[in-house]
C-alpha positions in Angstrom: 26.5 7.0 1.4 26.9 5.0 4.3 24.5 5.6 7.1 25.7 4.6 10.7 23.1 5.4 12.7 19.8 4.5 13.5 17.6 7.6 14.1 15.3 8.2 17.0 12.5 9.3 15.3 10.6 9.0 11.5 8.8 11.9 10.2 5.5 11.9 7.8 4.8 15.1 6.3 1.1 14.8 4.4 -0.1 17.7 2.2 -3.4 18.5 3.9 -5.5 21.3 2.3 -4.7 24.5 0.6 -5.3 27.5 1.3 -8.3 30.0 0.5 -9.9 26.4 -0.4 -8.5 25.7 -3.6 -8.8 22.5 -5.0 -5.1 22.1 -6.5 -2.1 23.5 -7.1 -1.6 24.7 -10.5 -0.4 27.9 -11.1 -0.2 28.2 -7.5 2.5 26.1 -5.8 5.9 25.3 -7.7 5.9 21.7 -6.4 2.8 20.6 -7.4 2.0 19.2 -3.8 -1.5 17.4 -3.9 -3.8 16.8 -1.0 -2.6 13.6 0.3 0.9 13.4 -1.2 3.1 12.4 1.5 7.0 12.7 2.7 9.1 10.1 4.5 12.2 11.1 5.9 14.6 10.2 9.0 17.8 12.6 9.2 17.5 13.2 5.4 15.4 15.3 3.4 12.0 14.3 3.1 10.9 12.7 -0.5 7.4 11.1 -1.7 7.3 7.3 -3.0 7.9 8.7 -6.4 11.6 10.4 -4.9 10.4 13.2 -5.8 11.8 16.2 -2.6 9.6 18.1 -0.4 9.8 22.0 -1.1 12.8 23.4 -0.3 11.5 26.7 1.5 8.9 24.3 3.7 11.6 22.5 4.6 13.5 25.2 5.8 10.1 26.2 7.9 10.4 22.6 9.2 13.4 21.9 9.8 13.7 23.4 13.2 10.6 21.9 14.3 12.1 18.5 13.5 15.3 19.4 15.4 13.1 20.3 18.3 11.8 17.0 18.6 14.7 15.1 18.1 16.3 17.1 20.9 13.6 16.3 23.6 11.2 18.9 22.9 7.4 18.2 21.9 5.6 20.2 19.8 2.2 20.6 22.0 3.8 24.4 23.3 4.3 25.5 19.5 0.9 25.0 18.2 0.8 21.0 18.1 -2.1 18.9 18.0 0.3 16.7 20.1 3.4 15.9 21.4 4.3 14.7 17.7 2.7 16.6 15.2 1.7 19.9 13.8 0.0 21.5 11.0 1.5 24.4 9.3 1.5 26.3 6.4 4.2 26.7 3.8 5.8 30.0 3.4 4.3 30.7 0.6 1.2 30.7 2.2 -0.3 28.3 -0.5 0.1 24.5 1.0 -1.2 23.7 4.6 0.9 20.2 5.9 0.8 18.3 8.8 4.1 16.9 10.2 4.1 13.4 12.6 7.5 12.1 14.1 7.0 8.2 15.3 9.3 7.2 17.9 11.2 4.6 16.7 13.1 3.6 20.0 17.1 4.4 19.1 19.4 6.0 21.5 19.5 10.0 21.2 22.7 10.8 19.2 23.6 13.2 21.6 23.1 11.4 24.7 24.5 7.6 22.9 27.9 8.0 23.2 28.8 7.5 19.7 31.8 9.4 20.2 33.0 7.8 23.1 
């Protein structure tokens, strides 16, 4: 792999709570997601320090959230606690996360001209 580009934006995705106010995960969610785990990702998946991938069904719930931001959008008009971050569930109902994009000051790939 050979990335080119420099992304606009860096996403952290912390587990949060659970719900029905469990204390873990066992026997409960597949991942094993602990309250504060935490996902890094830019334009690729999202994986913890130990490499270890987010859920893939919460990160097809997030994905589009992250493609709204990177496309200009905020997330304050879908439920955010601010322009750059939301809580949300996972599908399965079992693991609540909240998702934070920092800026990190690149050109939009859309609007750089990369193509040009």
């Amino acid at each position: 792999m050979k990335k080119w580009y420099d992304e606009e934006y860096e996403w952290e995705i912390e587990v949060v709570g659970f719900n029905g106010g469990r204390k873990g995960t066992v026997r409960f969610c597949r991942n094993g997601e602990e309250i504060g785990d935490k996902y890094t990702c830019t334009y690729g998946c999202p994986v913890n320090a130990q490499g270890q991938g987010i859920c893939s069904k919460a990160m097809v719930q997030m994905f589009p959230i992250i493609e709204a931001v990177r496309s200009g959008g905020g997330l304050l008009n879908t439920g955010g606690d601010s322009r750059y971050s939301k809580a949300l569930m996972c599908p399965d109902g079992c693991v609540l996360f909240r998702m934070t994009a920092k800026p990190l000051g690149h050109e939009n790939f859309w609007r750089g001209k990369f193509f040009a």
